[in-house]
C-alpha positions in Angstrom: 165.8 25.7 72.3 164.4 29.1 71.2 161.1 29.9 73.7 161.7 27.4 76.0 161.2 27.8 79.9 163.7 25.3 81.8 162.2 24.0 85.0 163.5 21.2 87.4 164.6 19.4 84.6 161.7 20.1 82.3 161.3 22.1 79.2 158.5 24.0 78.5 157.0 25.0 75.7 154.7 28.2 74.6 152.4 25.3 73.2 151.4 23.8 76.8 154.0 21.2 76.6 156.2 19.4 79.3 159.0 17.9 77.2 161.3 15.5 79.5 164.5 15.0 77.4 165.8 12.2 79.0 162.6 10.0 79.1 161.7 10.8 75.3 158.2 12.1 76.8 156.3 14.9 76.1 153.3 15.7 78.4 150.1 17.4 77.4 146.5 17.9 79.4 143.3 18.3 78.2 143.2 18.0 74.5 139.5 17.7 74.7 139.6 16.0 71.5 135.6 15.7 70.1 134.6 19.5 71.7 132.9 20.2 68.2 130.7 16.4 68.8 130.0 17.4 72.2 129.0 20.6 71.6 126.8 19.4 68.5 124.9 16.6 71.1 124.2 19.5 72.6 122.5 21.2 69.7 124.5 23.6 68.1 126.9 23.4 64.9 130.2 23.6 65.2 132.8 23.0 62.5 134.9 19.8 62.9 138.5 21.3 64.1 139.5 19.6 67.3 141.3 17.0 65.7 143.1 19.2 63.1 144.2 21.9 65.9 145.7 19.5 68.0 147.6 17.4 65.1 149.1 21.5 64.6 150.1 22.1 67.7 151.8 18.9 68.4 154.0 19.4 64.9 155.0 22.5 66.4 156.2 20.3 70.0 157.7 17.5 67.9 159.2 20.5 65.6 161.0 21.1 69.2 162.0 18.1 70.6 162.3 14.3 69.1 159.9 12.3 71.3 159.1 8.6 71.5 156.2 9.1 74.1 153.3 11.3 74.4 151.5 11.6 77.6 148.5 13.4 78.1 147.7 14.1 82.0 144.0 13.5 81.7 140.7 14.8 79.5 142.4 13.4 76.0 138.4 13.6 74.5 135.6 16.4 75.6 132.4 14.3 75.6 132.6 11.6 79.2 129.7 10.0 77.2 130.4 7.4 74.6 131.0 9.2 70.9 131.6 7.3 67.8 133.1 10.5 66.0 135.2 11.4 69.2 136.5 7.7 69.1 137.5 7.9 65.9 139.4 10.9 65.7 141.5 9.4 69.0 142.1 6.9 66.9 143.2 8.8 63.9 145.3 10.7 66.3 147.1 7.5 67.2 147.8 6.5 64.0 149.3 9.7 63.1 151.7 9.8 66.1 152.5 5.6 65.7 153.6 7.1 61.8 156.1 8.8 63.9 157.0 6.7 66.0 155.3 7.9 68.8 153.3 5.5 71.6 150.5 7.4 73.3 149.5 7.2 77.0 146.4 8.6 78.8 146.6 9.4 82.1 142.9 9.3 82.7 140.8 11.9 83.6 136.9 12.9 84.5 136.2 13.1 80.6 137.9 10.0 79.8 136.4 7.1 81.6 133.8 6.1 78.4 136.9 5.4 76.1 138.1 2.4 78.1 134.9 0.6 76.5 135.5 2.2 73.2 136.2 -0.1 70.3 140.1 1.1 69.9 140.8 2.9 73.3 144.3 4.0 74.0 146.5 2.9 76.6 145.0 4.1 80.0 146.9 4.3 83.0 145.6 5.9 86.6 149.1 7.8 87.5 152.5 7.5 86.0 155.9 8.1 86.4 158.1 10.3 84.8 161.5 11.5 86.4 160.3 11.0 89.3 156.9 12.6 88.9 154.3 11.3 89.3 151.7 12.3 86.0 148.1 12.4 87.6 145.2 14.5 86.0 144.1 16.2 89.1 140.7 16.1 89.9 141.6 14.5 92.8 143.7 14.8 95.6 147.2 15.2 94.8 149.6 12.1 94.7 153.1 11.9 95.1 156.1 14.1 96.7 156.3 15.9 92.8 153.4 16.1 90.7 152.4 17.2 87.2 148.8 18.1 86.7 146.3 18.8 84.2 142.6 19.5 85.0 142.5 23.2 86.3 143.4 24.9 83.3 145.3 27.6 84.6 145.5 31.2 82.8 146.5 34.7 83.8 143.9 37.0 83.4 145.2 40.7 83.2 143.3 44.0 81.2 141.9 41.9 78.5 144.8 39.7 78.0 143.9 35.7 78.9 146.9 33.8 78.3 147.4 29.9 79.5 150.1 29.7 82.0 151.8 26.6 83.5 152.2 27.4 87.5 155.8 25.8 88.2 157.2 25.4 91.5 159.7 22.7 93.3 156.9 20.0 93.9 154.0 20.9 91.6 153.7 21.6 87.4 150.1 22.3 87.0 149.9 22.3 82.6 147.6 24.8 81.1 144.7 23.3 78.9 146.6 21.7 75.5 142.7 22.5 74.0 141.9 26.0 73.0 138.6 25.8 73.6 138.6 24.7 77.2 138.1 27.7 79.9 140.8 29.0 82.2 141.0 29.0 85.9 142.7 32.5 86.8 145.7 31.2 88.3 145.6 34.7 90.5 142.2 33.7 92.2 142.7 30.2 93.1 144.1 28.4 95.8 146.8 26.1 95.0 147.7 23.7 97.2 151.6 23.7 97.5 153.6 27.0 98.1 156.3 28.3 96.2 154.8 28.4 92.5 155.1 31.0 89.6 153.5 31.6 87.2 154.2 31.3 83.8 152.3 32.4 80.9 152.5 31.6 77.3 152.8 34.0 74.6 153.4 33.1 70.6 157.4 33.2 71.0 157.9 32.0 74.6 157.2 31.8 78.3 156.6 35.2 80.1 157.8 34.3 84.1 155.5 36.4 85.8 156.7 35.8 89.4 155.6 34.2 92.7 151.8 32.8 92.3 151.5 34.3 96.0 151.7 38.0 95.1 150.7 38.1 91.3 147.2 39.3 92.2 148.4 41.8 94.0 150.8 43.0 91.5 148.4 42.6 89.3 145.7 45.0 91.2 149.0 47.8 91.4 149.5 47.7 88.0 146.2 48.6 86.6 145.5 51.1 89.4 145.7 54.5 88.5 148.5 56.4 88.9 
């Protein structure tokens, strides 16, 4: 598939995506579904698009790959309080991937725990397994011998470019924010907790593979010196 990034058996996408073929499962983090509610609790007006944004960028997964699952690794909805209009648009959302055939699956995360008393919540799970990785939002410590992880919302920051990365290695995916609107970590600064990541960073097209996690700062600091 045109501008997708093949790792340990996963393929993924310039969209934030972790499609697993064999499963029928794609796996997203932090949709942040409701940002425009939250943000209007908090007094200022924001246009209703959170809903609509995500619905577009999943068309252009499913355009990519025919899946029977959707997983999402944690922070599905923005607000951790209890939101009418956030709870409905999850449950739009549902309805338009069950008209696809699609089952949805939350992995919970920090922002999630008030939709398990919603009136529709989806189906919520702590951790769960896919091809032997265990799916886990990561806010907390790190389960499993292979994880997949949302939460940090990694990005490489270079110049003025901010792009959302995925940082892949043999025993870690960490999955860039699937939300627009969320902030980025800078994957160069942080401290990752298992060794032998890269880093790779999404553009329109494709997956740029920017090299080991352990020497991108550096790289990084050589490239915009002066020469």
């Amino acid at each position: 598939m045109i501008g997708v990034f093949e790792h340990e058996g996963w393929l993924l996408t310039p969209e934030g995506a972790a499609i697993r073929p064999e499963e029928a499962t794609v796996v997203v983090a932090d949709v942040h579904l409701g940002y425009e509610w939250a943000r209007g609790a908090a007094g200022d007006s924001v246009p209703a698009h959170s809903l609509q944004e995500t619905r577009a960028r999943l068309e252009k997964v499913f355009a990519r790959f025919d899946a029977r699952r959707l997983v999402v690794a944690g922070d599905l909805v923005e607000s951790p309080r209890p939101c009418p209009e956030t709870a409905a648009d999850v449950a739009r959302l549902e309805d338009w991937l069950a008209s696809r055939g699609v089952e949805l699956i939350l992995v919970e995360g920090n922002h999630d725990r008030a939709l398990v008393g919603s009136p529709r919540p989806p189906a919520v799970v702590a951790t769960l397994d896919v091809a032997g990785w265990t799916i886990q939002h990561g806010d907390r410590g790190l389960i499993g011998d292979r994880a997949a992880v949302g939460h940090h919302h990694p990005v490489l920051r270079f110049g003025g470019l901010v792009a959302p990365c995925f940082l892949a290695g043999p025993s870690l995916l960490a999955l860039p924010a699937f939300s627009a609107n969320a902030a980025g970590l800078d994957a160069a600064a942080a401290d990752w907790p298992r060794e032998g990541l890269r880093c790779l960073a999404a553009t329109r097209d494709g997956l740029l593979d920017f090299g080991p996690l352990a020497t991108l700062a550096a790289r990084l600091r050589s490239t915009a010196a002066p020469h």
